[in-house]
C-alpha positions as CSV (number, residue, x, y, z in Angstrom):
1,X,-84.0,9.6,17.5
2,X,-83.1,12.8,19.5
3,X,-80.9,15.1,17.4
4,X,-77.6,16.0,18.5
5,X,-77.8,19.9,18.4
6,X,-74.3,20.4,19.8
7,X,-73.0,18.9,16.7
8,X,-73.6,19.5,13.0
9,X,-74.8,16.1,10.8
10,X,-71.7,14.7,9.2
11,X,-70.9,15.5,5.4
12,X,-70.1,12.4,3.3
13,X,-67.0,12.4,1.2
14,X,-65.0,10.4,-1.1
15,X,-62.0,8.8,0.8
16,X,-58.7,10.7,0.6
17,X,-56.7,7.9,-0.8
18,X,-59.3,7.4,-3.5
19,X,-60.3,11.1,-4.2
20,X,-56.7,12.0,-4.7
21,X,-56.9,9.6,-7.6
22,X,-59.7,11.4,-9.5
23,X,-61.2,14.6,-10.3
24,X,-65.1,13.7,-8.8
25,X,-66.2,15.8,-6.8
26,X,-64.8,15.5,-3.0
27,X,-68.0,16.8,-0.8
28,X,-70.7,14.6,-1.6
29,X,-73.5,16.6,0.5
30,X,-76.4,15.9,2.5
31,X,-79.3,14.4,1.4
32,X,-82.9,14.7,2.4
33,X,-82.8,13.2,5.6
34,X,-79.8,14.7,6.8
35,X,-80.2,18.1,5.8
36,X,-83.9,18.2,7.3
37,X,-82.0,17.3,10.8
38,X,-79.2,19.8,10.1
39,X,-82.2,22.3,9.6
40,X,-83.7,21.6,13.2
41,X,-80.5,22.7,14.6
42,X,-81.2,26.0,13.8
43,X,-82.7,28.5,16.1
44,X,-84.2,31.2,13.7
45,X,-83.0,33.7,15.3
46,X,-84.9,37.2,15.9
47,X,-81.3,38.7,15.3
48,X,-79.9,36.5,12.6
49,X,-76.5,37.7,12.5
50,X,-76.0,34.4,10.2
51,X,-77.6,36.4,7.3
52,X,-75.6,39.7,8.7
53,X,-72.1,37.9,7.7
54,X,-73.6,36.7,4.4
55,X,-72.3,39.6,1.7
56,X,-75.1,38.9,-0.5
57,X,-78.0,39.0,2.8
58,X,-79.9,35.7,1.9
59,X,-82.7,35.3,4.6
60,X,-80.9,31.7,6.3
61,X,-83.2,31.3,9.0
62,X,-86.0,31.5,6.7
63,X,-84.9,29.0,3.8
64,X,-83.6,26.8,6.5
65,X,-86.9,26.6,8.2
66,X,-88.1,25.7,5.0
67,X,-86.1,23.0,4.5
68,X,-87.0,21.7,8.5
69,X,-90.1,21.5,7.2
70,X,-89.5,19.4,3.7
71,X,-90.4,22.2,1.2
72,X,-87.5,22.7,-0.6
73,X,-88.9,24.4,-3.9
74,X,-89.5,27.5,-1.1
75,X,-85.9,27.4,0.4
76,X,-84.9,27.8,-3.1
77,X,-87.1,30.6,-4.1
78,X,-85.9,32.4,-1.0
79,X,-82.1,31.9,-1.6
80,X,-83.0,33.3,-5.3
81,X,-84.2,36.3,-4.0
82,X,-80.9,37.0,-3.4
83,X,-78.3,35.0,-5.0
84,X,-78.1,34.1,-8.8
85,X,-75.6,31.3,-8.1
86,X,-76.5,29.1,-5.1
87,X,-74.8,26.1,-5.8
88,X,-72.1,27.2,-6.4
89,X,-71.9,29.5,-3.0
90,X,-72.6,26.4,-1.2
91,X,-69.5,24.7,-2.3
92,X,-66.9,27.3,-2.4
93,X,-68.1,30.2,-0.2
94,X,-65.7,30.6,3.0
95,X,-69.2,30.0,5.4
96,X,-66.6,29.5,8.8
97,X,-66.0,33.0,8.5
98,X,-69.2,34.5,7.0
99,X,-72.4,33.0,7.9
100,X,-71.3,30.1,9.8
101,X,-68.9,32.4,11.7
102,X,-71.3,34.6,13.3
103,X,-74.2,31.6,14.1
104,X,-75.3,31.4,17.6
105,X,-75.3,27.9,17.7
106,X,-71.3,27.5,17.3
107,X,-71.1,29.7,20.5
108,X,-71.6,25.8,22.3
109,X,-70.9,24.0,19.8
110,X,-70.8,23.6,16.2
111,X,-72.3,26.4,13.8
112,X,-75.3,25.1,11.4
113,X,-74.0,24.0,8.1
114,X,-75.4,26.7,6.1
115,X,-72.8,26.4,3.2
116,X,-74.1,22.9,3.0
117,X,-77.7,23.4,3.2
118,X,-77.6,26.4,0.5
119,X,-76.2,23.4,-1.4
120,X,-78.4,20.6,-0.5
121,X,-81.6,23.1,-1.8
122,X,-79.8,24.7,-5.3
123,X,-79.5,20.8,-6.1
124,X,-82.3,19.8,-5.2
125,X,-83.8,22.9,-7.3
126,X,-81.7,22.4,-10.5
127,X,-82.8,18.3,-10.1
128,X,-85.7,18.9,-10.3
129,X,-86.2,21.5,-13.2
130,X,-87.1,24.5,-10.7
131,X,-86.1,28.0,-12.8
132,X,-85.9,31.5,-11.7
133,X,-88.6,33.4,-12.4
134,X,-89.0,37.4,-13.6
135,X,-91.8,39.3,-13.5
136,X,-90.4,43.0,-13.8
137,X,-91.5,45.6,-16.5
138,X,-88.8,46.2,-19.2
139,X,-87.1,49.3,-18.2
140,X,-85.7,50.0,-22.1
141,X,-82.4,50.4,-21.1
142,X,-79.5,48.4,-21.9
143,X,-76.9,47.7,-19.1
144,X,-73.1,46.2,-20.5
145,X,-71.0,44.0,-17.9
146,X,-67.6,43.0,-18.7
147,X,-66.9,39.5,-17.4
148,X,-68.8,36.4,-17.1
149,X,-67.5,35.6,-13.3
150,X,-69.6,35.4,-10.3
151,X,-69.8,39.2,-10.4
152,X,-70.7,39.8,-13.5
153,X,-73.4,36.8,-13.5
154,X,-74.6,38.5,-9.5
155,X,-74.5,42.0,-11.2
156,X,-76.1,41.0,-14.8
157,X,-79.2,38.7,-12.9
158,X,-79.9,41.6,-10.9
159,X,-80.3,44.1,-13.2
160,X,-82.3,41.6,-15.4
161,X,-85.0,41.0,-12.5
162,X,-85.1,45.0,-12.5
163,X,-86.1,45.2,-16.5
164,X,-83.3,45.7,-17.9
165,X,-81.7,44.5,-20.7
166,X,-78.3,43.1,-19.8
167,X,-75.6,41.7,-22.5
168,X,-72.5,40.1,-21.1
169,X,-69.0,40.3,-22.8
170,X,-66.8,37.3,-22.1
171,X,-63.4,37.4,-23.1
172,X,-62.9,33.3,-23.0
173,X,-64.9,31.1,-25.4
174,X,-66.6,29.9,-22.5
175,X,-69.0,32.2,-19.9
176,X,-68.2,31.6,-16.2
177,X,-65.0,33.1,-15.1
178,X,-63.1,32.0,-12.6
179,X,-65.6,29.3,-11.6
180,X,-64.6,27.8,-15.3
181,X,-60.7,28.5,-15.4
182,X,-59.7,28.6,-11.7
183,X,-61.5,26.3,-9.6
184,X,-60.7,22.4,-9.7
185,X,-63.5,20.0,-11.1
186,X,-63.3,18.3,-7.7
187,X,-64.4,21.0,-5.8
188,X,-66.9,22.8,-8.3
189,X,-68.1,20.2,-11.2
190,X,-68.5,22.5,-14.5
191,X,-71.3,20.8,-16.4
192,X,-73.1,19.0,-13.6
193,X,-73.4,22.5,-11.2
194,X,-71.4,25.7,-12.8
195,X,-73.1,25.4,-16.3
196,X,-77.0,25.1,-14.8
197,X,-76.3,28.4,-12.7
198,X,-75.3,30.4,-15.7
199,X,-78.3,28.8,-18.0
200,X,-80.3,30.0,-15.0
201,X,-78.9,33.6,-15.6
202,X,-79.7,33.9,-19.2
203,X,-83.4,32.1,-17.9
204,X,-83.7,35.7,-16.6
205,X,-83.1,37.2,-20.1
206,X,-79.5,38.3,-20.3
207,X,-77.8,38.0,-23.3
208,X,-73.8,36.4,-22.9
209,X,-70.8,37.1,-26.2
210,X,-68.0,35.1,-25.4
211,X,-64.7,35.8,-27.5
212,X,-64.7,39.7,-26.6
213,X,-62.0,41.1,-25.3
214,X,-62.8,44.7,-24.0
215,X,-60.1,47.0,-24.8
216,X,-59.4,45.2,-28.1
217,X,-62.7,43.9,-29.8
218,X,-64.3,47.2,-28.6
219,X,-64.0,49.5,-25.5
220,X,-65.7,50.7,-22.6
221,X,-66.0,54.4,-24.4
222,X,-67.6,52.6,-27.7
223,X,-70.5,50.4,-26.1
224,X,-71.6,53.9,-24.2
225,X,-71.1,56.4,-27.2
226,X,-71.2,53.8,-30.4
227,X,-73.6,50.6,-29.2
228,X,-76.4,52.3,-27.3
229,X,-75.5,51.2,-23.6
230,X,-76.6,53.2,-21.1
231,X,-74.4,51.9,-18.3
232,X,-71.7,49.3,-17.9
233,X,-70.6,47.1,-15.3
234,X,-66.6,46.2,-14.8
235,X,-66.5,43.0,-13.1
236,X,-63.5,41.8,-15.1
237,X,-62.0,40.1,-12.2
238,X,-57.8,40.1,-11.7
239,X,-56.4,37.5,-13.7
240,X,-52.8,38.6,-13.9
241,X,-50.8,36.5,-12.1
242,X,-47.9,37.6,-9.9
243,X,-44.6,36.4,-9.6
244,X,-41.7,36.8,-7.0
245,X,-38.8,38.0,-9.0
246,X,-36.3,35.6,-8.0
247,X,-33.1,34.3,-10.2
248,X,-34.7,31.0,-12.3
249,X,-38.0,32.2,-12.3
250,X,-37.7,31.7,-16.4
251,X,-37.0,28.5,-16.3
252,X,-38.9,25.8,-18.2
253,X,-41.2,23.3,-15.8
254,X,-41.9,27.2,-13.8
255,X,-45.5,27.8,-14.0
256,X,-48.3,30.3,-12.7
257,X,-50.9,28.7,-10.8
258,X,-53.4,30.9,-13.1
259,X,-51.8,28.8,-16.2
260,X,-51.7,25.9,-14.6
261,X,-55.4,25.9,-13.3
262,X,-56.8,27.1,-16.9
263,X,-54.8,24.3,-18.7
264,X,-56.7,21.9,-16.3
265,X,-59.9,23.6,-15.8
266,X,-61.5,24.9,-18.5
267,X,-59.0,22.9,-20.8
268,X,-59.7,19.7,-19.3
269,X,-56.1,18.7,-19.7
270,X,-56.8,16.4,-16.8
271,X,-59.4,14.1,-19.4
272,X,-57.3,11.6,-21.4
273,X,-59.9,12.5,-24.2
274,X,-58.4,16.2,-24.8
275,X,-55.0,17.2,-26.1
276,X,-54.7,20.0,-24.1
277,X,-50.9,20.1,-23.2
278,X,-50.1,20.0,-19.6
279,X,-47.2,19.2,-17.3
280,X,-47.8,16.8,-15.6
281,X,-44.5,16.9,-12.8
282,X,-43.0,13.5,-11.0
283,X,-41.9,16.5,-7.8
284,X,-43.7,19.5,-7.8
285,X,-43.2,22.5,-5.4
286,X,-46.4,24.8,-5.1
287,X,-44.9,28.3,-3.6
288,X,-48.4,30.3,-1.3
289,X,-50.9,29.3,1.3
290,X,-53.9,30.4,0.0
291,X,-57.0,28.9,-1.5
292,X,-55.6,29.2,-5.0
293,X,-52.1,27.3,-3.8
294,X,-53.9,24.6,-2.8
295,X,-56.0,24.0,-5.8
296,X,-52.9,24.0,-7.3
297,X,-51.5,21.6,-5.3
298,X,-54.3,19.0,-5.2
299,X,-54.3,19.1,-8.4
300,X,-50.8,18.2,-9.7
301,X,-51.5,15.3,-7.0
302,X,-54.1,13.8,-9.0
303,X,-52.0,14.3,-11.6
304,X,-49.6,12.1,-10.5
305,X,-47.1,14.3,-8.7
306,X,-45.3,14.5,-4.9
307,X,-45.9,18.1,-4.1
308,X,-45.0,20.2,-1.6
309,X,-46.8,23.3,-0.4
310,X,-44.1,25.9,0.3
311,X,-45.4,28.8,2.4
312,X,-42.9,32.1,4.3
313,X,-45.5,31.9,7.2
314,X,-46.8,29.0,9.9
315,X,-50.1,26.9,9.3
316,X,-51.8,29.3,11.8
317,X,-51.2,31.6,9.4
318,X,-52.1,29.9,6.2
319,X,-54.9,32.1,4.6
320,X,-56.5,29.3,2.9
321,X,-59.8,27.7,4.1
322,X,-59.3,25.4,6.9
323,X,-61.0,22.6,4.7
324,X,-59.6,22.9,1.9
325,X,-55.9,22.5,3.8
326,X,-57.6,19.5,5.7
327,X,-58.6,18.0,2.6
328,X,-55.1,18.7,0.7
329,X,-53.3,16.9,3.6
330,X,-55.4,13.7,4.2
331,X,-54.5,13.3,0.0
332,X,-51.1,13.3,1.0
333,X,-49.9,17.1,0.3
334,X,-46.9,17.9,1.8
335,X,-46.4,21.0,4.1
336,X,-43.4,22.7,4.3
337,X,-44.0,25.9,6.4
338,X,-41.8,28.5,7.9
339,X,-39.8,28.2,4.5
340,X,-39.5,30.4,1.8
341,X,-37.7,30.3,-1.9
342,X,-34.4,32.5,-2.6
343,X,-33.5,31.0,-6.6
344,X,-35.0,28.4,-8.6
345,X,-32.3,25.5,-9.8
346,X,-31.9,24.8,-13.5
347,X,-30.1,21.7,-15.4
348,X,-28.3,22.3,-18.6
349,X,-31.2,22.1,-20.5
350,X,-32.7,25.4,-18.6
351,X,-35.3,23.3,-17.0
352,X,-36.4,23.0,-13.4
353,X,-33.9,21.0,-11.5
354,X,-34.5,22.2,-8.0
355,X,-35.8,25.1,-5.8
356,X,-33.3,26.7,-2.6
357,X,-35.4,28.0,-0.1
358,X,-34.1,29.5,3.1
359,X,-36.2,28.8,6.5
360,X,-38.3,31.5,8.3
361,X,-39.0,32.6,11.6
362,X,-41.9,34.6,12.9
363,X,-41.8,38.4,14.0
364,X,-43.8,41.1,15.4
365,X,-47.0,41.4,13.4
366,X,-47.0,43.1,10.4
367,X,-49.7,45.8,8.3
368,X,-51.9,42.5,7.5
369,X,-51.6,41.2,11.5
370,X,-50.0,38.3,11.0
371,X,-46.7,38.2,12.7
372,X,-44.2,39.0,10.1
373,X,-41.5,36.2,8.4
374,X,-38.1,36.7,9.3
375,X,-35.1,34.9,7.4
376,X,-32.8,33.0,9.4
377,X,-29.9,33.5,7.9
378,X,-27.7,30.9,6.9
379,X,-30.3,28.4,6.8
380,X,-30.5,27.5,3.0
381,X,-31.4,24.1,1.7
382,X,-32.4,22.8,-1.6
383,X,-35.5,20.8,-2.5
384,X,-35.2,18.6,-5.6
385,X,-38.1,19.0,-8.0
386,X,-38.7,19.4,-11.7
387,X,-42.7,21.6,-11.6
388,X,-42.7,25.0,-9.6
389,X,-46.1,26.6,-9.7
390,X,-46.4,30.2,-8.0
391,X,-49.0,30.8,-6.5
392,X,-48.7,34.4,-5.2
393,X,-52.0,36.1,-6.2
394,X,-53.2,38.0,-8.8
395,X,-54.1,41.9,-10.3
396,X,-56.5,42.9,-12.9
397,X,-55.4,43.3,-16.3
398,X,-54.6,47.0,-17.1
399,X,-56.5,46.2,-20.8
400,X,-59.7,47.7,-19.8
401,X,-58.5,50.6,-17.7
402,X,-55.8,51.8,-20.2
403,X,-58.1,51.7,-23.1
404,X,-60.8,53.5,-21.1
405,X,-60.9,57.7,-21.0
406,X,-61.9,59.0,-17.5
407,X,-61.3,56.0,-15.2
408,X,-59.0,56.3,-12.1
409,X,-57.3,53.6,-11.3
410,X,-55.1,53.3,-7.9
411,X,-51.5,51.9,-7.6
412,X,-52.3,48.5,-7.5
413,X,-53.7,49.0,-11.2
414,X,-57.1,48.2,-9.3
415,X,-60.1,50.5,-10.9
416,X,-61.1,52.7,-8.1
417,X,-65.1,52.5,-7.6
418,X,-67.1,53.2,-4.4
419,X,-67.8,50.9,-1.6
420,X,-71.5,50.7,-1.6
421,X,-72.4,51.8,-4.9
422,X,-69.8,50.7,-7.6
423,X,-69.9,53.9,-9.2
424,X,-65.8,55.2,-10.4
425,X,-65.0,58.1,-11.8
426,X,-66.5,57.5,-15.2
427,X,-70.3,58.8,-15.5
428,X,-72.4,55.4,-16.0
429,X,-69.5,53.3,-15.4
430,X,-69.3,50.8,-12.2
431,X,-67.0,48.1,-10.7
432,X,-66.7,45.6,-8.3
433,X,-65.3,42.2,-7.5
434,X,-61.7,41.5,-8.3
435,X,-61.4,44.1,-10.9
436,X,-61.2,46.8,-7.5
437,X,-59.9,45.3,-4.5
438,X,-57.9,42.7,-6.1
439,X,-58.3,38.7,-5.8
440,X,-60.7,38.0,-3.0
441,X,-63.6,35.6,-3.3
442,X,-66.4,34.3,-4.8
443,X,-68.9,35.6,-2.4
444,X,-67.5,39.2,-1.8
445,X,-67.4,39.5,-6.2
446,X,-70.8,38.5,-5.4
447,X,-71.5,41.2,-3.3
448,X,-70.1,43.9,-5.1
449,X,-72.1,42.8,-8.3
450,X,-75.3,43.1,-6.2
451,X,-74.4,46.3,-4.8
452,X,-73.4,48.0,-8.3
453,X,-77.0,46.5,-9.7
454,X,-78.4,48.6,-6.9
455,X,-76.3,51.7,-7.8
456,X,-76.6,51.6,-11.9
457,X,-80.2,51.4,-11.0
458,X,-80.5,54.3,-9.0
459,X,-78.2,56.1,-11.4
460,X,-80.5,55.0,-14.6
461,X,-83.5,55.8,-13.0
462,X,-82.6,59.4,-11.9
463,X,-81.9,60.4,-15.5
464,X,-85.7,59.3,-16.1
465,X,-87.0,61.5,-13.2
């Protein structure tokens, strides 16, 4: 049968009304068959500008011919090359505007499905017991990176392949970062996909301490002047969750969706077999548009909850992936756009009764390019509900940089650190990820982790010229 090259294969999925009833996973993948015809689609480009949008450069035409051709344990050695957490990219990874975004087959018709290739192929490798592999000369050096998140992990496997030995301090009892705490079971499974990836990581040789909190169990300062390292990595991530400042924002039933995602996550307060305490809200109001809002918001659904989405902006505007926003709306999250809360109602008890919002129109564009959200005024209205979660973003936590001599920070309390290097203002120190420009994604933390493993190498290696 001729394949359609206008069109990508389809991707299985659980049905909505049934997904939104469990925490399985939602994207069931190709399979064998259908990702070798998703491969032929591609055109291997001379110019691949696919691998040019990809912040951590894997070479797509080349594992994808590899997979064309049925020899998957090569597609997976060339996506190691260059990225220590595959199966994970494949699922979370914003491909419409990376990779996918700049293919030359979407110019008629629909891009490749990289995203779900690079998945099909880190499966494929962990099923069948394929393991990285390191064949560098130890350096004898000793690299520290704070924080156990795709960065960290990106950063630490790097330097690991280089020779050098890399120890990993994990403030949470568990190593993985946001990929543990933040992001839902149904769209990244922890034991089945997150867990191999990290095992694969310490496969290379690096060494992770969970329970350490840097800028309390020891500093930055100590592990270069006390414990031997001889460079450290900050890819700490921004966990501190922001908040809007509005009357009622105390209340009980109001929540962070950082909290609210942990308690769930890495908590598992969604198994009946743990007692990890959770509210679990009959109306819940999820205030933000982005990835993280509607995490959020498909998960208090399965929980049992009516929620509502309430964003200041239009859905053209919504800065979550169009997929995930797809997905949250065939499970029967509501949308209530153009909108945007003024005070949070509580009963006598001081609990959530309620939430007043006040409805938005569209300006002139603002700093960002979206057209900015203008109140119309006299437009209030209240929406009864008794969970708020806020969902507004996140900053790092000013622990590390406070407790740290000699590193500048800017006025977002973000550690300031060079673009294609890492390096800050602190001799032998780098950052990247979340910890500098603030909460971004999986793949760009990647990025930066690689890009520091490049610079701490260059910077190590000078002081033996």
């Amino acid at each position: 049968m001729a394949v359609d090259v206008l069109h990508k294969v389809p991707v299985r999925e659980q049905e909505p009304k049934v997904r939104a009833t469990n925490f399985d996973e939602v994207c069931l993948g190709y399979n064998k068959e259908e990702a070798m015809e998703e491969a032929t689609r591609c055109l291997n480009c001379k110019n691949p500008q696919c691998q040019v949008g990809c912040p951590v450069s894997i070479n797509i035409p080349a594992f994808i011919q590899e997979v064309k051709k049925g020899d998957f344990k090569k597609a997976s050695e060339i996506i190691a090359e260059s990225s220590a957490l595959p199966a994970v990219c494949g699922r979370v990874c914003p491909q419409e505007s990376q990779c996918e975004g700049k293919c030359v087959r979407g110019i008629k018709g629909d891009a490749v499905s990289i995203g779900k290739l690079e998945r099909f192929v880190a499966d494929w490798a962990r099923e069948n017991g394929v393991k990285p592999e390191v064949h560098a000369e130890k350096k004898g050096k000793k690299v520290a990176v704070i924080g156990s998140g795709p960065s960290g992990l990106t950063c630490a496997g790097d330097l690991a392949k280089l020779g050098y030995d890399v120890t990993i301090f994990e403030a949470l009892h568990k190593a993985g970062g946001v990929l543990v705490y933040g992001i839902p079971e149904f769209r990244l499974p922890k034991d089945r996909v997150v867990q191999p990836e990290i095992e694969n990581v310490k496969a290379l040789g690096v060494k992770i301490e969970t329970d350490v909190v840097i800028g309390k169990s020891t500093t930055i300062d100590a592990l270069l002047e006390e414990e031997g390292f001889d460079a450290v990595y900050v890819g700490s991530g921004a966990g501190l969750p922001r908040f809007m400042g509005i009357p009622g924002e105390q209340a009980l039933g109001v929540f962070s969706a950082n909290e609210f995602l942990t308690r769930n996550n890495l908590m598992k307060a969604y198994r009946d077999d743990y007692d990890t305490p959770i509210t679990k809200g009959k109306k819940v109001v999820v205030v933000g548009g982005g990835n993280v809002a509607m995490d959020a918001a498909r998960t208090a659904l399965r929980l049992g909850g009516e929620v509502h989405v309430v964003y200041r902006r239009s859905e053209a505007e919504l800065p979550a992936r169009a997929e995930e926003v797809h997905h949250a709306k065939e499970e029967g999250v509501i949308f209530d756009l153009l909108q945007n809360p003024v005070e949070i109602l509580e009963d006598e008890k001081g609990w959530v009764r309620g939430i007043k919002v006040i409805k938005m129109e569209l300006g002139e564009p603002d700093a960002s390019g979206r057209r900015r959200p203008v109140e119309v005024p006299g437009s209030e209205y209240e929406i009864e509900c008794d969970t708020v979660i806020m969902s507004l973003g996140t900053s790092p936590n000013p622990l590390i940089s406070s407790t740290t001599n000699g590193l500048e920070i800017n006025k977002r309390k973000c550690i300031v650190a060079d673009e294609e290097t890492g390096a800050t203002s602190k001799d032998g120190v780098y950052a990247g990820g979340d910890a500098v420009t603030g909460a971004a994604t999986v793949i760009l933390a990647m990025g930066a982790g690689k890009a520091a493993a490049k610079g701490i190498d260059e910077f190590l290696s000078k002081q033996d010229a």
